[in-house]
N, C-alpha and C positions, 0 to 999 in steps of 0.2 A: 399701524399707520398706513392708511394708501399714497400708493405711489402713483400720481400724477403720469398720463398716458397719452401719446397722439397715434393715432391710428392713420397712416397716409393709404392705405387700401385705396384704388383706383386712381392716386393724385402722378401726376407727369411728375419729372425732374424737376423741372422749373420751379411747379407749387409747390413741391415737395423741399427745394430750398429756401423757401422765401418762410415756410411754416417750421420749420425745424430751427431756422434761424430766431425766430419770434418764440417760438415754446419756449428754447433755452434761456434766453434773454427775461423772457416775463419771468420765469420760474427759478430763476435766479435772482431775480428783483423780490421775489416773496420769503424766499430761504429757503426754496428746497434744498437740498444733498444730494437728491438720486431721481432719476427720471426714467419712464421708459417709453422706446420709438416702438412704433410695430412698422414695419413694412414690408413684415411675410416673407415668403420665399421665391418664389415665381423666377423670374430669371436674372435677377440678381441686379437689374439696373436702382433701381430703389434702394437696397443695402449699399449700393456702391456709392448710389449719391450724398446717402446721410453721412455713411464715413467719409467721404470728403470735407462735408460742410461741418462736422463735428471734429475732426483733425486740425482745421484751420479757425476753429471758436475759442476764444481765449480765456472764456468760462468754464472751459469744460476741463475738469481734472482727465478725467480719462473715462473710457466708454469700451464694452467687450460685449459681442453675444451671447445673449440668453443659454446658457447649455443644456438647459430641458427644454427651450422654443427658438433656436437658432432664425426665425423670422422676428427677432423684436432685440433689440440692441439696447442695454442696458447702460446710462450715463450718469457718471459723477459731477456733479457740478463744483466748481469753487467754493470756496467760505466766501461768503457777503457777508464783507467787515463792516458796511453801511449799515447793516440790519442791527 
């Protein structure tokens, strides 16, 4: 099964929260389980932003890095009892 992926590569904070909020949300509305962020490694603004906005999504069971690709944050979504 693929696992559905956003790649924020060159996106600022900003868009990077507004997109992260929307992937989870859609892809919770379809029934995925598991999702994965890429937003690499570079200086860390980008990881820090998504764990923010993923800490505070009430979709989100729980979320850890990747441990063979620490630039891409691996997330559990809730059961969609709607689906």
């Amino acid at each position: 099964m693929n696992v559905p992926s956003l790649d924020l590569h060159g996106m600022d904070r900003e868009i990077t929260r507004i997109l992260v909020k929307e992937f989870i949300r859609d892809h919770y509305k379809m029934g995925y389980e598991k999702v994965i962020i890429i937003h690499g490694i570079g200086t860390g603004v980008l990881k820090n932003t998504v764990r923010e906005v993923l800490a505070k999504e009430k979709l989100v069971e729980n979320f850890y890095l990747d441990f063979f690709n620490i630039g891409t944050t691996v997330v559990t979504l809730k059961k969609n009892i709607d689906k």
